[in-house]
C-alpha positions as CSV (number, residue, x, y, z in Angstrom):
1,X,44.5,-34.8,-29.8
2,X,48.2,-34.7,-28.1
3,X,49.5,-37.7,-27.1
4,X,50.2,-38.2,-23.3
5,X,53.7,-36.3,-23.4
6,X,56.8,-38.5,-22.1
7,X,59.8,-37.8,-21.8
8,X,61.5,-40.9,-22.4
9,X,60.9,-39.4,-25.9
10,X,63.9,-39.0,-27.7
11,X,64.9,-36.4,-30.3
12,X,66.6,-37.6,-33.3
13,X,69.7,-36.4,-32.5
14,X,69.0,-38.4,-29.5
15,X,68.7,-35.3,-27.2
16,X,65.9,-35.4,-24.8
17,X,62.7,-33.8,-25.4
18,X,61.2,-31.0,-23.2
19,X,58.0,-30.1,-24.2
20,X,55.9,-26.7,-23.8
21,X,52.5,-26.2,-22.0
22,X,49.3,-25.8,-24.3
23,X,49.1,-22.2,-23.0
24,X,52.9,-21.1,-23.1
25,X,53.8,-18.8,-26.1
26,X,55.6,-20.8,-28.5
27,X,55.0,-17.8,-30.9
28,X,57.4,-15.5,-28.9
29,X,59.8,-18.4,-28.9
30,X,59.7,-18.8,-32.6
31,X,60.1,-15.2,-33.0
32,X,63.7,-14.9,-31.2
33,X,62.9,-14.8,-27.2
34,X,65.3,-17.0,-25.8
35,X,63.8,-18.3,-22.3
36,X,61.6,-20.6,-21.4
37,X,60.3,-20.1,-17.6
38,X,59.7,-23.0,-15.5
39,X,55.8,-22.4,-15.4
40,X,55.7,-23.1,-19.2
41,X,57.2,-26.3,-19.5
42,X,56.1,-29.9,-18.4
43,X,57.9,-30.8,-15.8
44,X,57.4,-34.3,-14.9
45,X,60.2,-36.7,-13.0
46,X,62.5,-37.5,-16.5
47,X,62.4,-33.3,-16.6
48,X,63.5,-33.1,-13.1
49,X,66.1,-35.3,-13.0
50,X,67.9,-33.3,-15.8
51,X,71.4,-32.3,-14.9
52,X,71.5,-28.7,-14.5
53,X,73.1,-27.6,-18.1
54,X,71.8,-30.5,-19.8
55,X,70.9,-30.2,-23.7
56,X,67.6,-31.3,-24.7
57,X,65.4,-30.9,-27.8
58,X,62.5,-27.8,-27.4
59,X,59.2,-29.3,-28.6
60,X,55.5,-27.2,-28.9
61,X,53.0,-28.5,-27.3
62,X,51.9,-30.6,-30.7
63,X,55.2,-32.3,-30.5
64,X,56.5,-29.7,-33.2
65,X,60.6,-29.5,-32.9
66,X,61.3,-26.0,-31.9
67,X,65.1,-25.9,-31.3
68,X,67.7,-27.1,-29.0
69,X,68.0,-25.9,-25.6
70,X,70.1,-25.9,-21.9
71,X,67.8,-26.7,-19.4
72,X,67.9,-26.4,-15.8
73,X,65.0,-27.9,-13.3
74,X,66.7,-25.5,-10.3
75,X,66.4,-22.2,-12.1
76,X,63.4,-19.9,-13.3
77,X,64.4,-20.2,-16.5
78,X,64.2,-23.5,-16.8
79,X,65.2,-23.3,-20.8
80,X,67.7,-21.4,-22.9
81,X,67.4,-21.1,-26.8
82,X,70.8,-22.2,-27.9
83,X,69.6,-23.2,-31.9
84,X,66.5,-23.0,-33.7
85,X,67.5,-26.0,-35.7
86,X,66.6,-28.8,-33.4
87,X,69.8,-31.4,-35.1
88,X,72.1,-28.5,-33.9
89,X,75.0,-30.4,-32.7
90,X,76.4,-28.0,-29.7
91,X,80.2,-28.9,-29.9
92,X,83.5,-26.7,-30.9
93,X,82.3,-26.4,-34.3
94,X,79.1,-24.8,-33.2
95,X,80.8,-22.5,-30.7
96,X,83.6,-20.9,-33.7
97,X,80.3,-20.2,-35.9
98,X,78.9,-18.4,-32.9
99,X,82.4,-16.5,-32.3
100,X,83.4,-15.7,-35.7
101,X,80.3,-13.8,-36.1
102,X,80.6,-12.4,-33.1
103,X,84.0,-11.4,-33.6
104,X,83.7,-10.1,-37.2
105,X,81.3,-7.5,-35.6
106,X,83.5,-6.5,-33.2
107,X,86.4,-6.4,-35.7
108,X,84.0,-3.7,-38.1
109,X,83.1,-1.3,-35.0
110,X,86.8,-0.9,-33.0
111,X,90.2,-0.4,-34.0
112,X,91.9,-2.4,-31.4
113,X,91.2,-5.8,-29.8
114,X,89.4,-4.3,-26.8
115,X,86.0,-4.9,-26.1
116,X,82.9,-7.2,-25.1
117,X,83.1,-9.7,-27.8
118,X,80.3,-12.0,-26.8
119,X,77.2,-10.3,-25.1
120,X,75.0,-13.3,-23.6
121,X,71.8,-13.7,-25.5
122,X,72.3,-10.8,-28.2
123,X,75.7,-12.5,-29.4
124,X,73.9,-16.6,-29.2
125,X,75.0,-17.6,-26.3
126,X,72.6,-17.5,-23.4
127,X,74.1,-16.5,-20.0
128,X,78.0,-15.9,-21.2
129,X,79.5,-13.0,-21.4
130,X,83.4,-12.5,-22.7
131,X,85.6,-9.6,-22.5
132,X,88.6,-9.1,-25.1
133,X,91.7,-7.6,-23.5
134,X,93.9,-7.6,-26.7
135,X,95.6,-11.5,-26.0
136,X,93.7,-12.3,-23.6
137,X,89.7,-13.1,-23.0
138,X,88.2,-13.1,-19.7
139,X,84.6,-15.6,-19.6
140,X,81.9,-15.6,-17.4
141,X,79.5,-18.6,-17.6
142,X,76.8,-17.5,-15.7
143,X,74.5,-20.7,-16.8
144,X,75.3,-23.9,-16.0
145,X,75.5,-25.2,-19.8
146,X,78.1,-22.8,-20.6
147,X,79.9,-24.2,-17.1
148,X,79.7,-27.8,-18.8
149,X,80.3,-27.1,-21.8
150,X,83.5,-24.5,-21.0
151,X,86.1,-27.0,-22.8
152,X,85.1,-27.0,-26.5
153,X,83.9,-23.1,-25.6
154,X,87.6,-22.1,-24.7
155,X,88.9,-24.1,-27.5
156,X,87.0,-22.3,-30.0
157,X,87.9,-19.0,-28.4
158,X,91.1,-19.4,-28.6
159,X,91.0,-21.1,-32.6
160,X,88.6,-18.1,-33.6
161,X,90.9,-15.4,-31.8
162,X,94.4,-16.3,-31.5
163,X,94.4,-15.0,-27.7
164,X,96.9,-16.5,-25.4
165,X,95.1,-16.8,-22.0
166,X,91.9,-17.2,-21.2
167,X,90.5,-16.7,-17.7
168,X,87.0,-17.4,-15.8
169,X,85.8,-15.4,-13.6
170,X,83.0,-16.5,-11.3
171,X,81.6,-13.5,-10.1
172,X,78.4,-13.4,-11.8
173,X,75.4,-12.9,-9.4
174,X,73.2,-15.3,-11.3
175,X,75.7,-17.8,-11.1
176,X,74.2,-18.4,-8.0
177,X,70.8,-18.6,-8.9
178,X,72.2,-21.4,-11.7
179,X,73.9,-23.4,-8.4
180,X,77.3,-22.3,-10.0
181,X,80.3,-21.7,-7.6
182,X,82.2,-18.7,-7.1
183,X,86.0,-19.9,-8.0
184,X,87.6,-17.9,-10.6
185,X,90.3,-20.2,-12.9
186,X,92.8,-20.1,-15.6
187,X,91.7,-21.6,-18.6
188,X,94.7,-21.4,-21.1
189,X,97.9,-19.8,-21.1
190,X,99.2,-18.1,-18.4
191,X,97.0,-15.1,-15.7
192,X,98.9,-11.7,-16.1
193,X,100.9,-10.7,-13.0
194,X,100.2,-7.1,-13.5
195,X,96.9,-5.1,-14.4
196,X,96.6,-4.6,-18.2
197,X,96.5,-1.3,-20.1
198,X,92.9,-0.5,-21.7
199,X,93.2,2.3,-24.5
200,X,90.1,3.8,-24.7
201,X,88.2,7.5,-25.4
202,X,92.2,9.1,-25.2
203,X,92.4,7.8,-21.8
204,X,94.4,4.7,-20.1
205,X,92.3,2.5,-18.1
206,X,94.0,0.2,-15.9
207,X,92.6,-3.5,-15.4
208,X,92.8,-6.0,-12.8
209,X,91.6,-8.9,-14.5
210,X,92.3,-11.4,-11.8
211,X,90.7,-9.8,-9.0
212,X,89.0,-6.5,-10.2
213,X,85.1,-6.6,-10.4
214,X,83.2,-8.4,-13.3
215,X,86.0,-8.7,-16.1
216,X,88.1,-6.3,-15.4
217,X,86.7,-3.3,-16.2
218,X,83.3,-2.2,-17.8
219,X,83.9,-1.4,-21.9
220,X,79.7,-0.7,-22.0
221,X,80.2,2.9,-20.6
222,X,82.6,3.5,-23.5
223,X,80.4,6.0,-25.8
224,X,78.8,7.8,-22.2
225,X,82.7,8.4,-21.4
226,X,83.2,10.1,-24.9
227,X,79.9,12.4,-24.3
228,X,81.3,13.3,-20.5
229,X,85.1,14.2,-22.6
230,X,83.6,16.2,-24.4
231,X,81.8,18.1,-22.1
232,X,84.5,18.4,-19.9
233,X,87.2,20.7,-21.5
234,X,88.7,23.4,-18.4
235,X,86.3,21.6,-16.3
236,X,86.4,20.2,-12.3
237,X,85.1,16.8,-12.6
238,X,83.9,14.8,-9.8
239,X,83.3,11.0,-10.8
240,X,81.3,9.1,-8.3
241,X,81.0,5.4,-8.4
242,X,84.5,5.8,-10.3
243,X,86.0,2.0,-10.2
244,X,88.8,2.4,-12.3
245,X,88.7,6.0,-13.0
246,X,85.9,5.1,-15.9
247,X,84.9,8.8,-16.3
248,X,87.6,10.6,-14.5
249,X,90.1,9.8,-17.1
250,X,87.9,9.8,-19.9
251,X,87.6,13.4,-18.7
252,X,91.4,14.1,-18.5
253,X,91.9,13.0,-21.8
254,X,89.6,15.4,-23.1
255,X,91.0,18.2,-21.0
256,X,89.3,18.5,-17.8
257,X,91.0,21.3,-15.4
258,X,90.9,18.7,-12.3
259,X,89.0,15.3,-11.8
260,X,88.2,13.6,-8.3
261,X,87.4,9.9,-8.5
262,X,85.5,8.4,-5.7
263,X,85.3,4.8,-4.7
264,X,84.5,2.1,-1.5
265,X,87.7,0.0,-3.7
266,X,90.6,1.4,-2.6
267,X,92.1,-1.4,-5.3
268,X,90.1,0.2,-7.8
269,X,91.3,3.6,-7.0
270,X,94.9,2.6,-6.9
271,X,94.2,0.8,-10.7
272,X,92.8,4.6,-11.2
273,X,95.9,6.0,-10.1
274,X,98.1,4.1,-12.1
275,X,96.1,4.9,-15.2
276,X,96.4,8.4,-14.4
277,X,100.4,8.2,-14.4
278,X,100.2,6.0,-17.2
279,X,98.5,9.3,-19.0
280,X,100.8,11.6,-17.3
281,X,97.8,13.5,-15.8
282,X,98.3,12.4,-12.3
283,X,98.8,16.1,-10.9
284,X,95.4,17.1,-12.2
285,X,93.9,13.5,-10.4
286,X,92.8,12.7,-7.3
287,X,91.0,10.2,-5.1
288,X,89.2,9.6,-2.5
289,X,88.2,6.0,-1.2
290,X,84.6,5.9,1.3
291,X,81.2,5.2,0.9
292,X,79.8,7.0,-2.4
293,X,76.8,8.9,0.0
294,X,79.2,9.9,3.1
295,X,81.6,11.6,1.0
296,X,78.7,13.6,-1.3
297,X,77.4,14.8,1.7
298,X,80.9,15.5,3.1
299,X,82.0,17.4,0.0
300,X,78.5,20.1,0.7
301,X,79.5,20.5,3.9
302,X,82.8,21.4,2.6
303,X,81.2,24.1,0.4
304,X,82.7,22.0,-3.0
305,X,81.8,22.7,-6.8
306,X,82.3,20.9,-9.6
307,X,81.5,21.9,-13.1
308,X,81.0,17.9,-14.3
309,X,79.7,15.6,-12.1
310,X,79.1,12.0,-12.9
311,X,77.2,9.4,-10.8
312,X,77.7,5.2,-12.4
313,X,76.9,2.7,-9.4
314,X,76.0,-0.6,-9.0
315,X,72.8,-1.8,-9.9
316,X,70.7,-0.4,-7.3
317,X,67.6,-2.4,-8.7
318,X,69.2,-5.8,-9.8
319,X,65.6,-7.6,-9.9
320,X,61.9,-6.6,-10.0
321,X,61.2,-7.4,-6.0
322,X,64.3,-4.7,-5.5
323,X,63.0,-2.2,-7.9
324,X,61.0,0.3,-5.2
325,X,64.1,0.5,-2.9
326,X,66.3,0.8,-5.8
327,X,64.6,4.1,-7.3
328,X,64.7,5.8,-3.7
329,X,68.1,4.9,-4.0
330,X,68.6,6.5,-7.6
331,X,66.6,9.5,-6.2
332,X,68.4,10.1,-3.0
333,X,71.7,9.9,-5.1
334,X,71.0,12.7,-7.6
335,X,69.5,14.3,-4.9
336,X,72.8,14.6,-2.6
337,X,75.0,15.0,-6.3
338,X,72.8,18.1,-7.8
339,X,74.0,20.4,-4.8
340,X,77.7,19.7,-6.2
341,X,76.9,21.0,-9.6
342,X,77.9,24.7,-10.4
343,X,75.2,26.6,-12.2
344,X,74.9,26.0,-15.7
345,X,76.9,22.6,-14.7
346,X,76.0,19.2,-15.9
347,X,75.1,16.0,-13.9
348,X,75.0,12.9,-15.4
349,X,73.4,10.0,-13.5
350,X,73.5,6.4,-14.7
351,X,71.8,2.9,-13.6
352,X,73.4,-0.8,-14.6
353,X,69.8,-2.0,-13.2
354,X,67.6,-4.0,-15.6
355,X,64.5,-4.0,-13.5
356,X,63.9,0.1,-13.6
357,X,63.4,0.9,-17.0
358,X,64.7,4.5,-18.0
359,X,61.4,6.2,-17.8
360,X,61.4,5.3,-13.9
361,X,65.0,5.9,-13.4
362,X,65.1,9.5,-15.0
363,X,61.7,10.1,-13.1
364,X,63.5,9.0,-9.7
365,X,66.3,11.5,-10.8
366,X,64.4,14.2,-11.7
367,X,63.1,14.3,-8.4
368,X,65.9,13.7,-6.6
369,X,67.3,17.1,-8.6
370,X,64.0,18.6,-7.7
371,X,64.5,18.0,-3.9
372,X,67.6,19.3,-3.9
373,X,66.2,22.3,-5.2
374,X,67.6,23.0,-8.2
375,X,66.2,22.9,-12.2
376,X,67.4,20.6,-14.7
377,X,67.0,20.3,-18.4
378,X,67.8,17.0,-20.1
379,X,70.3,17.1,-22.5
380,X,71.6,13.6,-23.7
381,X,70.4,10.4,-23.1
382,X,73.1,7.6,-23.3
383,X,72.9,3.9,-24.0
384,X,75.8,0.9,-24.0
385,X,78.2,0.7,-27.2
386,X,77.7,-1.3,-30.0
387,X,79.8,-4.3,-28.5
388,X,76.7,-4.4,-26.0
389,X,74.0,-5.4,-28.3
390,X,70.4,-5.7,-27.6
391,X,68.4,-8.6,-28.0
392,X,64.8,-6.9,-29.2
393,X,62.8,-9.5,-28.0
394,X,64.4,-9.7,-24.3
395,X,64.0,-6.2,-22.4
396,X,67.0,-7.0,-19.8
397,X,69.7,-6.9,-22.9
398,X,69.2,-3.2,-22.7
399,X,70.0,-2.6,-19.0
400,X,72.5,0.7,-19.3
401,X,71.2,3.5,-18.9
402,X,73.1,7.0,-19.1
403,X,71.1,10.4,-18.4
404,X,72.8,13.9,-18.3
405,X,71.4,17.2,-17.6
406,X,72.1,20.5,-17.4
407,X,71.5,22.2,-14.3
């Protein structure tokens, strides 16, 4: 019989035990899923009164030491798998094991020090994400442990790496949901005064790492750019949702006639621009700032073709109660795009959104294409790079998705 569960219990690393339900699924646990939700754990006051962040020792419900873990009473996850070994001690140490492997990865795949280097759960560290930028890493805790424990973190960042600055940025939507501010900060060194140059796919990506969106800019697109380059020889490209010029430059560098690159950021555009001269392609560039859905619908009325067209926004369908609006969303967008595409042209369509899996997303676009009344064959399906890695056991590590067809 289990004992009446307590948590004055202590672990013996003296952490504080949190203890699973008889009915949760320790099994999925043990086999690599790293969340616990707040309906599977006990939850009595000492539980509660946890500091959002706080480590604490995972126990089954037999008492049966499962790991350590960052708990938080105020979120939905109330638990996040740090270390199966339950005497895990979570200090600098622990953090340049986690980097170095993490790094050595990174260092095998790319050529140059740009890229994701830490991917959240899939790289061991639940809700952080960091971006490389050559010397300098950009973090975003978007759990509160990583918030607390952001000293020995940045320390070990900067002993595994040798950068020279490394900046937070607070704009992480669940960083709310964790009760996390919103204040960006410098961390070490010095922030850059100017937007730093990006080589990647050919093409010179400007990025604004201390006000830009996310990190800078978004290295998970990287192998979808390479497809749209090569696709895009002699072509008129029109790249919707463009931010920093993500496929229209890709495209130039691979020899694209023309490219348009469409934005609401008239920051993001001018970061395009500069990328654009940095390449010396800027008389083959252009840019228009507006909302992504007024200027499709302006550029039909205007009777304009493009050869390449290329559709990347914001997660429409950020969580499962937005996923209905987010497909009509996904569907009238390829549906106001397909007109645009010359015949025998190609449209690529992509979604950031982890609640609509790609077999609703491409059905949402294949009727949007449909409405429009044109016919569309699927010819590559496209995925983040290798610096994204999925966790298999957690379905939302595998949010990008990248569609093109031919029309």
């Amino acid at each position: 019989m289990t004992a009446p569960f307590s948590n004055s219990d202590t672990a013996p690393s003296d952490l504080p035990v949190v203890r699973l339900k008889p009915k949760a699924n320790a099994r999925a646990i043990r086999h690599g899923f790293p969340w616990v939700y707040a309906n599977e754990l006990v939850t009595d006051r000492r539980t509660k009164a946890l500091a959002p962040g706080a480590l604490a020792q995972l126990q089954d419900d037999a008492r049966t030491p499962m790991g350590v873990v960052a708990v938080n009473p105020r979120s939905k996850i109330i638990a996040r798998m740090l270390d199966p070994n339950p005497d895990a001690q979570i200090d600098q140490g622990w953090f340049e094991v986690c980097l170095a492997k993490a790094l050595a990865s990174r260092e095998r795949l790319f050529d140059a020090p740009f890229y994701r280097l830490i991917h959240a759960e899939a790289d061991g560290l639940p809700g952080v994400v960091i971006d490389r930028f050559d010397t300098i890493c950009v973090v975003q805790p978007n759990a509160a442990w990583a918030e607390g424990l952001l000293a020995p973190l940045t320390a070990a960042l900067q002993s595994v790496t040798g950068v020279q600055t490394v900046l937070k940025n607070a704009s992480g939507r669940t960083r709310g949901l964790e009760g996390l501010d919103d204040v960006n900060a410098v961390l070490i060194g010095a922030a850059p005064d100017a937007p730093v140059p990006v080589p990647m796919n050919g093409a010179t990506y400007m990025a604004g790492l201390t006000g830009g969106q996310k990190t800078g800019l978004f290295y998970d697109q990287r192998p979808n750019h390479a497809f749209a380059a090569g696709l895009s020889r002699g072509a008129r490209v029109l790249d919707v949702f463009s931010h920093v010029g993500g496929f229209s430059l890709a495209a130039l560098a691979g020899g694209a006639a023309q490219a348009l690159a469409v934005d609401g950021s008239q920051q993001a555009l001018e970061l395009a621009q500069a990328g654009a001269r940095a390449m010396e392609v800027q008389d083959r560039f252009a840019t228009r700032q507006g909302d992504a859905f007024e200027v499709l619908t302006a550029l039909r009325a205007e009777a304009a073709t493009f050869d390449v067209v290329i559709c990347d926004p914001p997660a429409f369908a950020p969580a499962r109660p937005a996923l209905e609006a987010g497909l009509r969303a996904y569907e009238r967008l390829a549906r106001l795009a397909a007109p645009l595409v010359a015949e025998n042209g190609v449209l690529g369509l992509c979604s950031c959104s982890h609640a609509a899996d790609l077999a609703a997303f491409r059905a949402a676009s294949v009727r949007g294409i449909g409405r429009a009344g044109r016919r569309a064959s699927l010819i590559h399906t496209g995925f983040a790079g290798p610096d994204h890695p999925q966790l298999p056991q957690l379905a939302e590590s595998g949010y990008l998705k990248s569609i093109f067809f031919q029309l």
